[in-house]
N, C-alpha and C positions, 0 to 999 in steps of 0.2 A: 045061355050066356053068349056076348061078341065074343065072331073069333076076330082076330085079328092079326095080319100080315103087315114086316116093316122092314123095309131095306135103308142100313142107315152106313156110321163111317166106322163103326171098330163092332166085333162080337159082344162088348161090354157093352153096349150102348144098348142092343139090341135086348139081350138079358133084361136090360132095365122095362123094355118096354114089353116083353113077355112077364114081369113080374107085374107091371100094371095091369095086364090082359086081364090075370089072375084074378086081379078084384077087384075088377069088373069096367075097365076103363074101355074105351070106342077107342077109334083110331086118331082121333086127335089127341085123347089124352096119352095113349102110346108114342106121337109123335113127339109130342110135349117132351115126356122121359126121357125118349130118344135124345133130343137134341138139348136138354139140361146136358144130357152124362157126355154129350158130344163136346161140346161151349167149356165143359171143365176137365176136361181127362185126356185134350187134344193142347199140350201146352207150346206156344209161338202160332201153332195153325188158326185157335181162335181161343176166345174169352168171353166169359159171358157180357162184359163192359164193351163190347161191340153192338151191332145192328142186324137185325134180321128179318123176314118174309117171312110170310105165314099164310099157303091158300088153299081156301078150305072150298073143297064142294061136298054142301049137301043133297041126297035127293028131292027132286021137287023142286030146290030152291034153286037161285042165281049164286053161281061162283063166285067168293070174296078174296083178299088179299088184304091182309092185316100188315100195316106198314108200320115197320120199326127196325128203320132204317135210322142212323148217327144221324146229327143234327150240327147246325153250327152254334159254338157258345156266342156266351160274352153276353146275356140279358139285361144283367145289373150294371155294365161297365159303357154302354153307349160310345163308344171305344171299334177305331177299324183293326183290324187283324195286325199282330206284333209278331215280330222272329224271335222276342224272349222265348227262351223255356223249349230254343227247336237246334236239334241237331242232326246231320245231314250225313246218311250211313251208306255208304257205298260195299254190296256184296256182288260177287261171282251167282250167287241164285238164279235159275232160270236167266241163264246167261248173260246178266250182270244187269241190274238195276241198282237206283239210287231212291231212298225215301226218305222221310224227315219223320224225326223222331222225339221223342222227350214229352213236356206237359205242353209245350204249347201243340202240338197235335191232337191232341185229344180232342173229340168232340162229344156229342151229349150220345151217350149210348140209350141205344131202345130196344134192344134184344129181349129185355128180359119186361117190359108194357107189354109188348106184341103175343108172348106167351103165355102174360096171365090174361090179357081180354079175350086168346083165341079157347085160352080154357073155360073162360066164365061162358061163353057164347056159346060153346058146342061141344064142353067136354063134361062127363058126367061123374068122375072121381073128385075126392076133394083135393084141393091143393096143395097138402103138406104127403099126399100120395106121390105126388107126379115126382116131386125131389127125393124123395126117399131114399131110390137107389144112388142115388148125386152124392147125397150124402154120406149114406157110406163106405161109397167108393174113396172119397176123397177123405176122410176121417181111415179108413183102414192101407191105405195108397194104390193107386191105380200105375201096372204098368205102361211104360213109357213105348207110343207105337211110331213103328218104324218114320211114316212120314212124318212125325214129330222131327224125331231123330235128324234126317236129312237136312229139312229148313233148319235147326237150331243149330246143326253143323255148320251152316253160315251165319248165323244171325246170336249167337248163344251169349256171344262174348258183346260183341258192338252194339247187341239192342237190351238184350235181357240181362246183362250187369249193369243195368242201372240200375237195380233195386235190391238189396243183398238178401232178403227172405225167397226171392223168386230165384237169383241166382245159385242160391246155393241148395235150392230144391231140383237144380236142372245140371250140375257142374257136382267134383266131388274132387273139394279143395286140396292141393298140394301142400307137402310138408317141407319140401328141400327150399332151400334161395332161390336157384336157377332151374327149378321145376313149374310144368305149368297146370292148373288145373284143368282136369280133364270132363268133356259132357260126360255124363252117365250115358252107360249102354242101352242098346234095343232093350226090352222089355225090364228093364229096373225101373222096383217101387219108386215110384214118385211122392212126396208127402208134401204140400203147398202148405206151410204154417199158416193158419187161423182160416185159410178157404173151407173149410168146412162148419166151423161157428158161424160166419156172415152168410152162407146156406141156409144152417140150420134157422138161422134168424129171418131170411128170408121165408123161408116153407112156415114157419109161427106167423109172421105177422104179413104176409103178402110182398107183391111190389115196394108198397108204402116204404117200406125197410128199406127198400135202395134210394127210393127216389127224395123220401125224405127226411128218415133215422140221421143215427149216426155213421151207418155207411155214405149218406150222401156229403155228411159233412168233412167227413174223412178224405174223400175224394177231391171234394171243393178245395179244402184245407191246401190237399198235398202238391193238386195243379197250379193252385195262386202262388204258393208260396216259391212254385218253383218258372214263374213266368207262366202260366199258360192261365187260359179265359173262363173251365168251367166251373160255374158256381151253382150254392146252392139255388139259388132261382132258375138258375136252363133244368137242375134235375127236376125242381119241382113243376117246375111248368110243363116237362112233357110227355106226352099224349101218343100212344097209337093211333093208326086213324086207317077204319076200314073202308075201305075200295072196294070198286065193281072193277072185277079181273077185267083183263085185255085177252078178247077170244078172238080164234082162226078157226080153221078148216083145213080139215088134210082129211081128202076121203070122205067116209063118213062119220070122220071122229069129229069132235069139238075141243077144240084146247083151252084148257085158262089159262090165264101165268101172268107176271108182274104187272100193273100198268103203272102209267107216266104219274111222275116223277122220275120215275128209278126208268133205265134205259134199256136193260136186258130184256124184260120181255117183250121190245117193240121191235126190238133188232129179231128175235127167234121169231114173233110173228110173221115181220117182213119173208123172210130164209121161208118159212112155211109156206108162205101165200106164193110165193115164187114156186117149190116145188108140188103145191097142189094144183098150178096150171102147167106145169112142164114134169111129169111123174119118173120116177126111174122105176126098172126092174130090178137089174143089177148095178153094181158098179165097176161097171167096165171104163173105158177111156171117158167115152164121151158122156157120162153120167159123173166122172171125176173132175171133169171139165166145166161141168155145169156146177159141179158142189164149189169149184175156185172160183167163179163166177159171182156165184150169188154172195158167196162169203166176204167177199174182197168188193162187190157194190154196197152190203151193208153195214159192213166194218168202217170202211171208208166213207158211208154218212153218217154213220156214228161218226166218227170222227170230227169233219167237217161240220155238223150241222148238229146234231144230239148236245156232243160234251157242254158247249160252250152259250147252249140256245138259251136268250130270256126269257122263251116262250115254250115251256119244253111239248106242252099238250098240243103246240100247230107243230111242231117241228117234226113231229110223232106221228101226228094224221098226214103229212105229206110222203111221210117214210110209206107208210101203211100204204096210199092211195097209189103210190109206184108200184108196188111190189104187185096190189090188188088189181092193175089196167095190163099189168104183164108187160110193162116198157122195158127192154133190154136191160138186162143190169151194166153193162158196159157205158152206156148213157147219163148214169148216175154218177158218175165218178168226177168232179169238175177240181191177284194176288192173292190169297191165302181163305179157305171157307170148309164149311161143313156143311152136310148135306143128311134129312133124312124124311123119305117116304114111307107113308100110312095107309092101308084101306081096312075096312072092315064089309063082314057079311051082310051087312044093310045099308053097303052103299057107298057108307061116308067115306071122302078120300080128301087128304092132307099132306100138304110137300110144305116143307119147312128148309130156309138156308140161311146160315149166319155168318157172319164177317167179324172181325177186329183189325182189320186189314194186314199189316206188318205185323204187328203190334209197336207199343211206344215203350217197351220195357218199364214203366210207370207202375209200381205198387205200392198203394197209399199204407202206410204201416199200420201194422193190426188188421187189414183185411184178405189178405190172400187176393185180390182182385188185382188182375193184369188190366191195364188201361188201354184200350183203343188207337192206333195215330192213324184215325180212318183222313183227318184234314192234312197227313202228310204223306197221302198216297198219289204221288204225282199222277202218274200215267191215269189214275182212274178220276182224281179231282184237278182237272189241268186249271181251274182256279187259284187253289193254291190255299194259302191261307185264309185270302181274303174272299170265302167262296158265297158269299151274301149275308144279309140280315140275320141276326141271331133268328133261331129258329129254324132257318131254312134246309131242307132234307139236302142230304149228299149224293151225288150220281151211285151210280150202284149199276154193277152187270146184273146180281142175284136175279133169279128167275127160277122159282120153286113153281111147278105148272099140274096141273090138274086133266087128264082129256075123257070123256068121255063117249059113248059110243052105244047108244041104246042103255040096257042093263050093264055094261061093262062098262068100269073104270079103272082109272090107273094115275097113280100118284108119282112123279118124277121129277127128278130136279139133281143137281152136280154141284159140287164145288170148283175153283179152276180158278180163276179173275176174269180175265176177256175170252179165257175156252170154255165159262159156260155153257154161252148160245150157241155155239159150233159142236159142243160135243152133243146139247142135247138134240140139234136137229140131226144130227146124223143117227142119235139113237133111236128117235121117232118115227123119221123115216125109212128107218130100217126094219123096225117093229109094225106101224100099222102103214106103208106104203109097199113096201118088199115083201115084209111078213115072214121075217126070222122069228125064232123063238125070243122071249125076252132077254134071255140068257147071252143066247147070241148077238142080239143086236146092240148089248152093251158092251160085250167082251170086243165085237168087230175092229179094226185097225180105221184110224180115224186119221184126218189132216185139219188143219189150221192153217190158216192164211195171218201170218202175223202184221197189223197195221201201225204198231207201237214206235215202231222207227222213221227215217227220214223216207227208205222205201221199202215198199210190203216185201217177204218173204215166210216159202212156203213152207209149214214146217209139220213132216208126214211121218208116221207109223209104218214100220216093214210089215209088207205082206201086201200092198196096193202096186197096181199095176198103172202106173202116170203116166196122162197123156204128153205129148210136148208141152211145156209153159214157157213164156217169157218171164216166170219168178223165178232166182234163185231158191234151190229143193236145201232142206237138211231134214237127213232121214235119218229117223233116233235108230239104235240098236235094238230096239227091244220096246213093244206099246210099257207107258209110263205114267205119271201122275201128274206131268206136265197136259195131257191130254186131258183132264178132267179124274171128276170119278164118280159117273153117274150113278144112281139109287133108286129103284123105279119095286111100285108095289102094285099086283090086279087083281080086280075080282071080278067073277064072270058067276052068275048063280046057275050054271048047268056045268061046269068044268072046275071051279070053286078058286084058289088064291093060284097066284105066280108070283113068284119076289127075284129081284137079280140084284145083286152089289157090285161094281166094276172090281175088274180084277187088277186095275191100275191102283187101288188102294186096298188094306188089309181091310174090305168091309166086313158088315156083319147083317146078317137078316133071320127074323125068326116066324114063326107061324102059333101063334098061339089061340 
């Protein structure tokens, strides 16, 4: 039988995908599990009516990336982007953002295409296996985990009471006049009315059920009626669609990980290809120096030159072509996911990460489904509403990456929004350039260069020792979840699995 190793974002998640081990599922089908039980049992963090990465390497074969990434609606309505159906939620979160919310955010979710092609492709369990655990976790209720908790602390009342089955699965309503309802605590059952029928419907009849049943109409129904664009025709019209990963070099590893469209893994290329011509040992000053450096040149064309390109494939190659001639990086300069890693003992390795972005607090009644507001995540879609042609993929950090290294691989990938790429190059390079244990190299104190604002500022983990900067420093008390929360699974056939779950979130890994 496969064994197989999976570092994912809760202990339950994990469970799910040591029950698939059982009979007899590889490491995609495991990741699969994984990240069902993650998409529903992780409520405000993500939802399955979000967007996700999917990348698989086989051996033998060339690295894929299965894209199902949000989409823009609006196919039947010929129609430019409307503020119907948008409302504009200002939270204290990760030190005070603003996003737009309601049905007109919503775009065509592809989480759940990207899942069942990466299982038809290369997974060997049948389909109504992979949900099983989903299922009865959410039909029996799933305790509420901590980093739920925290986001929903801000967001519980101004996002997720727009919909009263979802609110009052997350809230536990008051009785007096001048009483207020209060979120439920860390770990109380959760029970999402009818999320588990629209599962179970799913796992009977495929995709098909969402994209074109009566959940899609349900959906369609709930956004039209309430101003926003998607209809049955964006769900039926869309399509995963597999890519040839975007690989590097570090050492003698080989990386896979997102390519263009989506922008994350062009940025952690660039970061890579910089630190595989300038190497560190440790991190002392001037290896800290160099990680603000590179950070703060590729953040900043992101920025500049990525978000905003009509051409994202040249924009991408000129990124790469800098980083790869080793021009100074100083010369350049002119929100909410889940995460879970797979390998098995013949090889196959799989990183999987999904988004819903804020969420829109939107649950179309009778389905338990939370709805996506990926078109009203500023910071990450500086387009706005009006972000192209129906159909068109939405920028995305996600970067779920694959590396290999002879016989050795290793599946890796984070949640974060823009500390992705920064958390994972630091884990990488910590792992197969330094050469801590995996353990270590995830748990290690990380920094972020934040480029979100009018100017960058540095924002670091106790326990690093910083060189002088000219950024403004804010050093958290304590490594955190703002940092990422990477997930990384290996296999080595003469030393056998490694698995690490960041200890910035309550992960979960198993070996089965």
């Amino acid at each position: 039988m496969t064994r197989v190793a999976v570092a994912t974002s809760s202990q339950l998640a994990a469970d799910a995908a040591a029950e698939v081990a059982a009979a007899g599922g590889n490491a995609v089908d495991c990741a699969i599990a994984a990240a069902f039980l993650t998409m529903n049992t992780e409520p405000g963090v993500c939802a399955l009516a979000g967007g996700a990465y999917v990348t698989v390497w086989a051996p033998g074969a060339e690295p894929v990336t299965i894209d199902g990434n949000v989409a823009v609606p609006g196919a039947d309505s010929g129609q430019p982007a409307r503020n119907d159906g948008i409302a504009s939620v200002q939270m204290d979160y990760g030190g005070g953002i603003e996003t737009l919310v309601g049905a007109g955010s919503v775009a065509v979710p592809g989480s759940l295409a990207a899942l069942e092609m990466a299982a038809s492709q290369y997974g060997v369990a049948p389909w109504r296996t992979l949900l099983e655990p989903t299922v009865r976790a959410i039909r029996d209720g799933f305790p509420l985990p901590a980093a739920c908790h925290y986001y929903l602390a801000y967001s519980g009342k101004p996002i997720f009471g727009r919909a009263a089955d979802g609110y009052d699965a997350l809230h536990e309503r008051a009785t007096g006049a001048q009483a207020d309802d209060a979120l439920r605590p860390v770990g109380s059952r959760i029970k999402v009315p009818h999320l588990a029928d629209s599962l179970a419907h799913i796992a009977a009849e495929g995709a098909q059920a969402f994209y074109r049943g009566e959940l899609a109409r349900a959906m369609s129904e709930h956004c039209r009626e309430r101003g926003g664009r998607l209809s049955m025709l964006d769900l039926a019209n869309y399509r995963a669609i597999a890519r040839p990963a975007l690989s590097t070099r570090l050492g003698d590893w080989t990386i896979a990980t997102n390519p263009p469209p989506a922008v994350g893994g062009a940025v952690l290329c660039a970061m890579l290809s910089l630190f595989a011509q300038h190497p560190v040992q440790a991190w002392d000053r001037d290896a800290l120096k160099w990680l603000v450096d590179v950070q703060l040149a590729c953040l900043n064309f992101r920025k500049q030159h990525l978000d905003l390109a009509e051409d994202i494939g040249a924009a991408t190659r000129q990124l790469l072509a800098l980083a790869r001639s080793g021009t100074a990086p100083n010369d350049w300069v002119s929100a909410s996911t889940v995460h879970t890693s797979a390998v098995d003992d013949n090889g196959l390795a799989c990183a999987i990460t999904a988004s819903s972005g804020y969420g829109s607090g939107e649950m179309p009644s009778g389905t338990g489904l939370w709805l996506n507001n990926c078109l009203g995540e500023l910071e990450l879609n500086r387009r706005g509403l009006d972000a192209g042609p129906p159909g068109t993929r939405l920028p995305s950090n996600m970067a779920p990456s694959v590396a290999r290294n002879g016989d050795e691989v290793l599946a890796i990938g984070s949640p974060g929004a823009d500390r992705i790429t920064t958390a994972l190059l630091q884990s990488l390079v910590n792992a197969l350039q330094i050469g801590m244990p995996l353990e270590q190299a995830i748990a290690h104190p990380r920094l972020h260069v934040d480029t979100t604002g009018d100017a960058a500022r540095l924002m670091s983990e106790p326990g690093l020792t910083l060189p002088a900067l000219e950024l403004p420093v804010n050093t958290s008390a304590s490594i955190g979840m703002y940092f990422g929360g990477v997930g990384a699974a290996a296999f080595k056939p003469d030393t056998g699995f490694c698995v690490a779950a960041d200890p910035r979130r309550a992960g979960g890994v198993c070996e089965a």
